[in-house]
C-alpha positions in Angstrom: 6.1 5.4 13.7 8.4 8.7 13.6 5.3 11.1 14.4 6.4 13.8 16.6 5.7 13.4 20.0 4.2 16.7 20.4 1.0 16.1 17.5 -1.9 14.7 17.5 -3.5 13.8 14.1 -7.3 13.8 13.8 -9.3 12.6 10.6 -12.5 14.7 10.1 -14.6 10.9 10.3 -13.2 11.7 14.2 -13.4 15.4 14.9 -16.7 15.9 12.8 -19.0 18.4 14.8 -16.7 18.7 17.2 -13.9 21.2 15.6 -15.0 24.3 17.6 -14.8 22.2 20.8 -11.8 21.5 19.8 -10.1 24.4 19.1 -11.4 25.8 22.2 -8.2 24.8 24.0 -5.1 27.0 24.9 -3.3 23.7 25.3 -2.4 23.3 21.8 -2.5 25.2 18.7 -5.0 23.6 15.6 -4.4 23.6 11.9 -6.2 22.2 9.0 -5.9 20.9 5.6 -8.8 20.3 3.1 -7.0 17.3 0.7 -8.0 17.5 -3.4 -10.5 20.2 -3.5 -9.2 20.7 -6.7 -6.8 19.4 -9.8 -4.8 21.5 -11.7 -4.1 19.6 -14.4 -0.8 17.4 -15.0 -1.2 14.6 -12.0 -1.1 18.3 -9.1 -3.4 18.1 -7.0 -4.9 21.2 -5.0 -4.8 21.5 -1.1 -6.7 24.7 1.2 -4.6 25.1 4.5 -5.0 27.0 7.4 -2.1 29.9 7.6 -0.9 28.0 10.2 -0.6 24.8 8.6 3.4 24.4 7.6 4.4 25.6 10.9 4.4 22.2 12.5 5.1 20.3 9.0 3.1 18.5 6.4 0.9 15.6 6.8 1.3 12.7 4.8 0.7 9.0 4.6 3.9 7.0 4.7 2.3 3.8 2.6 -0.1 2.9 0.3 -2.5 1.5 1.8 -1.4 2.6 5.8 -4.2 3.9 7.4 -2.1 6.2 9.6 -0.5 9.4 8.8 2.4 11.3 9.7 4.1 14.8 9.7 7.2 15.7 7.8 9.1 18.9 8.6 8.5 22.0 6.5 12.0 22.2 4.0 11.2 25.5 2.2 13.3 25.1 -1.0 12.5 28.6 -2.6 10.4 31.6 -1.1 9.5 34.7 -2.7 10.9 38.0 -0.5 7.3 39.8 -0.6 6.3 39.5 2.7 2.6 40.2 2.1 1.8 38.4 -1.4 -2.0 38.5 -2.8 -3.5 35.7 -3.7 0.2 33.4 -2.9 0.7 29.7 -3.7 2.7 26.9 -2.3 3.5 24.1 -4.5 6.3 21.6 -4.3 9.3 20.4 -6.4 7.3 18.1 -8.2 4.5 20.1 -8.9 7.1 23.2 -10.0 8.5 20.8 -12.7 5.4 19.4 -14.3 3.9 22.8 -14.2 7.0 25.2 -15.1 10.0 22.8 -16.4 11.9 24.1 -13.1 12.4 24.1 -9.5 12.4 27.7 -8.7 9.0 28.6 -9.9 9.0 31.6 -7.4 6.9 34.2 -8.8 5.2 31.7 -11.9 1.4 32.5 -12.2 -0.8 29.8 -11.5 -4.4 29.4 -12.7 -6.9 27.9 -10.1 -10.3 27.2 -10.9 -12.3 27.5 -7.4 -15.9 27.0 -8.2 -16.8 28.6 -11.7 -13.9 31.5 -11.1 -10.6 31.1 -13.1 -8.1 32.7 -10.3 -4.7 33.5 -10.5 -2.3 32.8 -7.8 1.5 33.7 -7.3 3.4 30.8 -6.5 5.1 32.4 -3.2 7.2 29.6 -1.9 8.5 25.9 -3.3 9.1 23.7 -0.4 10.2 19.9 -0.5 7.9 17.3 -1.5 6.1 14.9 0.7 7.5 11.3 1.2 4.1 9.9 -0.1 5.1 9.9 -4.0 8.0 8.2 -3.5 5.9 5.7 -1.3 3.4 5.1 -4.3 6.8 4.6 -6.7 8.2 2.4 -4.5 5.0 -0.2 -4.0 4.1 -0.1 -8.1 8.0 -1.0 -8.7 7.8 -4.0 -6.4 4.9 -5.1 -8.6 6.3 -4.6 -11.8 4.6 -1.5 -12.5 5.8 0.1 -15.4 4.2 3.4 -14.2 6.5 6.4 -14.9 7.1 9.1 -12.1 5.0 11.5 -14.1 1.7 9.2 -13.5 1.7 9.4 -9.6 -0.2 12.0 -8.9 1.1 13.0 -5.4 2.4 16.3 -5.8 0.7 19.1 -4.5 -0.6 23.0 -4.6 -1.5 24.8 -1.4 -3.4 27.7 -1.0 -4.9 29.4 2.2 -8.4 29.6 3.6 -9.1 33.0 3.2 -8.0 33.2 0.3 -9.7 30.4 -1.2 -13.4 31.4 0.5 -12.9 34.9 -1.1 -14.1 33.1 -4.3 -16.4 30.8 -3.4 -19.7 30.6 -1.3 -18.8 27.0 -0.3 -18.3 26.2 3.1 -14.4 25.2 3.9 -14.9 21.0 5.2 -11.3 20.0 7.0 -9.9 16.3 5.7 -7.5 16.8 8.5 -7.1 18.6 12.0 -3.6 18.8 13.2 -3.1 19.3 17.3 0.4 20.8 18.3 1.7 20.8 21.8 4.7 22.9 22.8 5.8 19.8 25.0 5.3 16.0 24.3 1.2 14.6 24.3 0.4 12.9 27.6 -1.7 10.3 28.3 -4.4 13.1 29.8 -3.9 14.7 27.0 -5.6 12.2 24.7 -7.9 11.2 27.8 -8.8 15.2 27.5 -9.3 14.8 23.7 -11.2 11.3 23.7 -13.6 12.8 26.3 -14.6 15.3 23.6 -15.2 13.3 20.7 -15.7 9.9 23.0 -18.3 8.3 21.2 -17.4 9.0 17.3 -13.8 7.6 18.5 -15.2 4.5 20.5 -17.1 4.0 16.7 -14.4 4.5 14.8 -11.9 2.1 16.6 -15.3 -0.5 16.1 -15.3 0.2 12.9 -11.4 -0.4 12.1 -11.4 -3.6 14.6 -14.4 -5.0 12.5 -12.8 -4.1 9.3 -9.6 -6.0 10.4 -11.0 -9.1 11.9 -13.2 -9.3 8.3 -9.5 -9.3 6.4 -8.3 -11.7 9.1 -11.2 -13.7 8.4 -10.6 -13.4 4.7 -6.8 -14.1 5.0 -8.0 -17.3 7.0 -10.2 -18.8 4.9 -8.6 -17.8 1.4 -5.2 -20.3 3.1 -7.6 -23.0 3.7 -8.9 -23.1 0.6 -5.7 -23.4 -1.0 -4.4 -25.9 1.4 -7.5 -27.9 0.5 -6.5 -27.5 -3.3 -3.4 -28.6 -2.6 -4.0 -31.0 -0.3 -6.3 -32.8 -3.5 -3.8 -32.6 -5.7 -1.6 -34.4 -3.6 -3.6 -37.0 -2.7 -4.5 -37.6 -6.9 -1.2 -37.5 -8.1 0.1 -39.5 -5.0 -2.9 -42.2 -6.1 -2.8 -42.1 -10.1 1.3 -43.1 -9.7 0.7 -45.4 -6.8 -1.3 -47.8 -9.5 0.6 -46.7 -12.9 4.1 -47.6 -10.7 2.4 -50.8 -9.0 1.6 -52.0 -12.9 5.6 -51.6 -14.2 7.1 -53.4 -10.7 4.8 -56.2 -11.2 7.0 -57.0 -14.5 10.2 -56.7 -12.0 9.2 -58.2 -9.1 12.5 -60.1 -8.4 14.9 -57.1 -8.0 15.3 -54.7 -5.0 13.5 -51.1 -4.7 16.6 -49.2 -5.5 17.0 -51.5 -8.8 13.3 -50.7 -9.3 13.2 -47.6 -9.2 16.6 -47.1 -11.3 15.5 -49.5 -13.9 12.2 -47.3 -14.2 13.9 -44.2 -14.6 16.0 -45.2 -17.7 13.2 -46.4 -19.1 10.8 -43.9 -18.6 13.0 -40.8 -18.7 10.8 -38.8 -21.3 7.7 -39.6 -19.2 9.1 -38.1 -15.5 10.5 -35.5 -17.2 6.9 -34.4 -18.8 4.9 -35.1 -16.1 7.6 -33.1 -13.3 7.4 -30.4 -16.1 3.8 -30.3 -16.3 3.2 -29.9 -12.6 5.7 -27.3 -12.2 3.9 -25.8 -15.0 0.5 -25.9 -13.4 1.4 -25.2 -10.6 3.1 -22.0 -11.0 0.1 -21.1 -13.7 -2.0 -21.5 -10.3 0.7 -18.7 -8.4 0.4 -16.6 -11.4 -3.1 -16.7 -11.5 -3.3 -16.1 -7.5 -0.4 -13.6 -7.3 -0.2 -11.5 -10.3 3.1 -10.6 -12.6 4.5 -9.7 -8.8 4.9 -13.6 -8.1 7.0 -13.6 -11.0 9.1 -10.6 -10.6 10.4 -11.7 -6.9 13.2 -14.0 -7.8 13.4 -15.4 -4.4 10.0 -16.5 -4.0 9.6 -17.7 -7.8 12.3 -19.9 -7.1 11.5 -21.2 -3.4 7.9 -22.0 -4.7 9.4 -23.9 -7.7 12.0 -26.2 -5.2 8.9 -27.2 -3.0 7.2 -28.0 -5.8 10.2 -30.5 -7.1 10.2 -31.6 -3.6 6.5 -32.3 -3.5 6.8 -34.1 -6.4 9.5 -36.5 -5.6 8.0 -37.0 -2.4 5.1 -38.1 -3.8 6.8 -40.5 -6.9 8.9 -42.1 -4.0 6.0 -42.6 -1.5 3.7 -44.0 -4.2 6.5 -45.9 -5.8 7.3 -47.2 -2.4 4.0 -48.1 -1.4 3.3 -50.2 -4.7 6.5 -51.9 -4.0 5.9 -53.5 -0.7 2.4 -53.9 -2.1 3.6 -56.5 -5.2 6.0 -57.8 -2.3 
């Protein structure tokens, strides 16, 4: 949702062995990203790009746990004016401030361990950061996460290929390839790239189908099982006051089920009151339990759970009450 409708996204489980192939075509122009290669301390994590890479805008994944990705425009925040810096660095707001206490970290030195080599780079531009932070924020607060904004670590450092193979023998392994059209994808398009890497794309989707219908499967039986749960609890409750309720009317048998039941009541106040506590008790124990802190920390659904469960329970004191009465009738 919101991907430009000129880029094409490729994981490398896709594109593997085929990148060349790939980047064969004049149809588009490629860029890569290799994700984490490196920390530099502080929550920053260390990105290699192609020099092309911010030219059609960052990838990032707009959710936790999506398993999509998306591009977000380019917003260059500060740039140094040296038009050809050695050994530059691109880091983002975040990353400026955990590592330099300010924004406009333009011209900060920045040491980068790439292999066994201590490097310096130059940070050459700030741009904004990625939506993906605030993502991770936003899914630990609706949990009840006390995590603070420094713990998240999704900000970011960028430094180019060449640069980053000058000091190291290792080969350079793409997390992500990045397909630009000058004109919106067509469907021939992606018929074009799925011919290339047909069969690692016909296993992928597989794979993600299988892993889906697995959760689905999950999902499925996980409801059951609770519905069975409750379901027994229903059906013991519903039995254990059907013969405690059948013993009191017998002593009453003369007066009407409204009288019955009103005459129980005042006498047994302290008793419904315990036992309607101690089910809503163990029941939302059981949510807890289930759910985590987050069931508690959504007002809406701790208090729709705890009206079905005060329904439930008079539903099943009237039901057995009522059956024991026309019973002793």
């Amino acid at each position: 949702e919101g991907l430009s409708d000129n880029v094409v996204i490729l994981d490398r489980y896709v594109f593997l062995g085929y990148q060349n192939e790939l980047s064969s075509h004049s149809e588009y122009e490629v860029s890569y990203i290799s994700q984490h290669v490196s920390s530099l301390g502080g929550g920053v994590a260390l990105q290699v790009v192609s020099d092309n890479y911010f030219d059609s805008g960052v990838i990032y994944k707009p959710a936790v746990h999506s398993h999509y990705f998306n591009i977000q425009e380019t917003e260059i925040l500060y740039e140094s004016k040296n038009v050809n810096p050695t050994n530059p660095i691109i880091i983002d707001e975040t990353t400026a401030i955990r590592l330099f206490d300010q924004i406009n970290a333009v011209g900060k030195t920045v040491e980068v361990y790439i292999g066994d080599q201590l490097v310096s780079f130059t940070v050459h531009q700030v741009i904004r950061e990625t939506k993906e932070r605030l993502a991770a924020l936003e899914y630990l607060k609706q949990r009840g996460s006390d995590q603070s904004v420094n713990t998240i670590d999704f900000s970011y450092a960028y430094i180019y290929v060449a640069d980053y193979q000058r000091y190291t023998t290792t080969d350079f392994e793409e997390s992500m390839m990045k397909l630009t059209y000058n004109r919106f994808v067509t469907q021939s398009d992606l018929d074009q790239i799925t011919s290339i890497i047909g069969s690692d794309k016909e296993l992928s989707v597989h794979s993600q189908l299988g892993y889906l219908e697995r959760a689905k499967e999950e999902f499925q039986a996980s409801i059951i099982n609770n519905l069975i749960i409750a379901l027994m609890v229903v059906f013991i409750y519903l039995i254990y006051f059907y013969f405690y309720i059948k013993k009191r009317f017998k002593e009453v048998k003369n007066q009407s089920y409204i009288e019955i039941i009103e005459s129980y009541l005042r006498q047994n106040k302290n008793r419904v009151v315990f036992a309607f506590s101690l089910s809503n008790l163990l029941l939302v124990g059981y949510f807890y339990l289930t759910y985590g802190f987050f069931f508690f920390i959504n007002a809406f659904l701790y208090i729709f759970v705890l009206v079905l469960i005060s329904l439930v329970y008079v539903m099943i004191v009237s039901l057995s009450s009522y059956l024991a009465y026309l019973r002793i009738k």
